[in-house]
N, C-alpha and C positions, 0 to 999 in steps of 0.2 A: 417507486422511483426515489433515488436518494438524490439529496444537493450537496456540491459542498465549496466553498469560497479561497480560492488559491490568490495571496497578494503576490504582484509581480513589480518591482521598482516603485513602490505607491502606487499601485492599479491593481485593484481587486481582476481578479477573472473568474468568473462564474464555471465552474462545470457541473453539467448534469448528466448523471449516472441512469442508467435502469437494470436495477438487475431485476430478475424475477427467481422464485423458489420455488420451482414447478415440484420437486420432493416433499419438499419440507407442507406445501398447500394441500398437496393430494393426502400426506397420513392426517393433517388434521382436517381433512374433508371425508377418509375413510374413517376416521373415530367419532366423528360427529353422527356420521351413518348408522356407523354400530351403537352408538348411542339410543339412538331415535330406533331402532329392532329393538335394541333391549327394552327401553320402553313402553313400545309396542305389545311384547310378548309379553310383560309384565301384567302389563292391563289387563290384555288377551286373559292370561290364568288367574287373576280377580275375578272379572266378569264370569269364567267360567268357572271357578269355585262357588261363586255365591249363585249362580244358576243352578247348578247341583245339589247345593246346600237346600234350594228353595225345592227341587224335584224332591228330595231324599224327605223332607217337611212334608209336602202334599202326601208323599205313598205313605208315610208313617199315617197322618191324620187319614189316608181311606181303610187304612188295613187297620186303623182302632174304630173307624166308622164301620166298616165289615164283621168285624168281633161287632162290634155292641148290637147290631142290626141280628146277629147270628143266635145272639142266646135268646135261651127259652125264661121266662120267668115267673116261679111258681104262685108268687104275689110282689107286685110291688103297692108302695103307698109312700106318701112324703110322711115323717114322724110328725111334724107338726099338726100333723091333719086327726092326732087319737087321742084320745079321752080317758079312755078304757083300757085298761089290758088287765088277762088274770090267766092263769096257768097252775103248773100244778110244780111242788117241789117238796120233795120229800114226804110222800108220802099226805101232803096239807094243799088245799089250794090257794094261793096269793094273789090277793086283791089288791090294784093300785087306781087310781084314779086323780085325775089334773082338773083342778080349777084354777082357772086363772092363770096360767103356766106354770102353776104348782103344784107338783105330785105329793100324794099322801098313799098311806097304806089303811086299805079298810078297816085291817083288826086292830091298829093298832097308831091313828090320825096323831098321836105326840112325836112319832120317830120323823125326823126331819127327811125326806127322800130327797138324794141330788137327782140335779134336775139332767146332768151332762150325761150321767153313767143313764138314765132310764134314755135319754135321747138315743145313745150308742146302742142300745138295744133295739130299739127301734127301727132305726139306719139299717142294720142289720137284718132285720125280720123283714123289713119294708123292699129289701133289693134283693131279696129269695131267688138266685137263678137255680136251676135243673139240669143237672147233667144227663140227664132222659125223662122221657117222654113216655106213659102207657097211657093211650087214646080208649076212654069209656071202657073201661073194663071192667068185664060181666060179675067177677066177681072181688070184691076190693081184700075180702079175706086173704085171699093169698099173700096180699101186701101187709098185714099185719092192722089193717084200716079199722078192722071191728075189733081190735082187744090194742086200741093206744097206748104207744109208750108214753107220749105227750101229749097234751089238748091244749091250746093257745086259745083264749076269745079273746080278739080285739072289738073296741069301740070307737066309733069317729064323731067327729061332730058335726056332721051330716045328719047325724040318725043311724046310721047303718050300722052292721055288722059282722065282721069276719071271724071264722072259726076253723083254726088249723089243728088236724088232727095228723098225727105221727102215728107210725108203725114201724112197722120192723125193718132192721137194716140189710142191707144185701151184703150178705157175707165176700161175695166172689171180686166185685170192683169196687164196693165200701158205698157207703151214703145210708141215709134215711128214705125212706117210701113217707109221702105226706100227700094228704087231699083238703082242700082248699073248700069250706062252703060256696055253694053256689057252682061250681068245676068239679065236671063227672071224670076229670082225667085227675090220676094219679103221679105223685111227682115223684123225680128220684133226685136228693138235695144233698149238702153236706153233711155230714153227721153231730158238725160241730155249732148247726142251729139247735139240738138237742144238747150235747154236753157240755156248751162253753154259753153260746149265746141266752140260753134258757136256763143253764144251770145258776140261775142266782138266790140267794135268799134273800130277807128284808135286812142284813147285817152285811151284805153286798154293794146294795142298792142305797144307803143310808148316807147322809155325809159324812165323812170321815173324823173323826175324832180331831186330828190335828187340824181340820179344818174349822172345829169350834174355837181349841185351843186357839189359835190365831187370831179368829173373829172377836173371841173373850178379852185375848190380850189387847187387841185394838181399840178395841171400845172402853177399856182402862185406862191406856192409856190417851186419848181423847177425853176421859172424864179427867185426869189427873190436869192434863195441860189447861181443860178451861178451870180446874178449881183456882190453877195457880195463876192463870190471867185473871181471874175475880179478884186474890188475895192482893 
């Protein structure tokens, strides 16, 4: 409703108007609508992306729960848990052994062993899966079980002791044949527990030269700085 004051010979007169804008209400009564849809649907495909998002989460974590539940594992152990370890390389066997979280070499207790690269190794030996399976079998020769390419002993600090023996590879789908003390079944592993994770020697396994250089130089410089806070 509009007002509006008309003066007539010194006498105001009042008139009052109504118009109404039945057009003009109803587009901004259908835009506010379409608003409130848009909105709506807005929300709608939030809620429904992050519900998806969260399905697509769940079947990823069952189908990596499924694989991990499905392999076979020739040995596992946590590294932290070994003492011991000796193996054979080049023709020489290699002896390491940890005290105190400290690895040393048997023949040779001055070469400093890093402690990361023997863990890696470990890790490695320790999560041994099988890409097949031969259940007790009669004869291990076949597998190349009694004339070893590799013989692994490890040592825990439990007491215990494992002893993995390597044989021959399968030519036709690749891997290594190994059997596990204690496990009358024969395993079929990758071949790169023999040439990569095994193939080390004690100039492999050692700390690295620039890793002294750095240590040397640190400690130089550490001596330098308190000489010069003394002076």
């Amino acid at each position: 409703m509009e007002m509006y004051a008309i003066q007539v010979k010194g006498h105001f007169l009042r008139i009052e108007l109504r118009i109404e804008y039945p057009l003009l209400e109803r587009n901004l009564y259908m835009r506010k609508k379409q608003w409130i849809i848009l909105v709506i649907a807005l929300a709608a495909i939030v809620a429904a992306s992050a519900g998806l998002k969260g399905y697509q989460k769940k079947q990823d974590q069952k189908a990596a729960q499924q694989e991990e539940d499905e392999k076979v594992y020739a040995l596992q152990f946590t590294s932290d848990d070994v003492t011991g370890i000796s193996y054979e390389y080049s023709g020489e066997t290699l002896e390491f052994t940890k005290t105190d979280d400290t690895w040393s070499c048997n023949a040779d207790p001055t070469v400093q062993i890093d402690a990361d690269k023997m863990k890696t190794m470990l890790s490695s030996l320790g999560s041994m899966t099988a890409d097949s399976t031969v259940e007790n079998p009669e004869d291990v020769s076949e597998y190349g079980i009694d004339q070893p390419t590799q013989q692994v002993t490890l040592n825990f600090s439990d007491g215990s002791e494992k002893t993995l023996t390597f044989g021959t590879e399968n030519e036709i789908v690749g891997g290594t044949y190994v059997q596990v003390s204690g496990d009358d079944n024969v395993y079929l592993v990758g071949s790169s527990y023999v040439n990569t994770t095994l193939n080390k020697g004690v100039d492999d396994l050692k700390v690295d030269d620039t890793d002294d250089t750095t240590s040397s130089s640190s400690e130089t410089d550490t001596s330098s700085d308190t000489s010069a806070t003394t002076e």
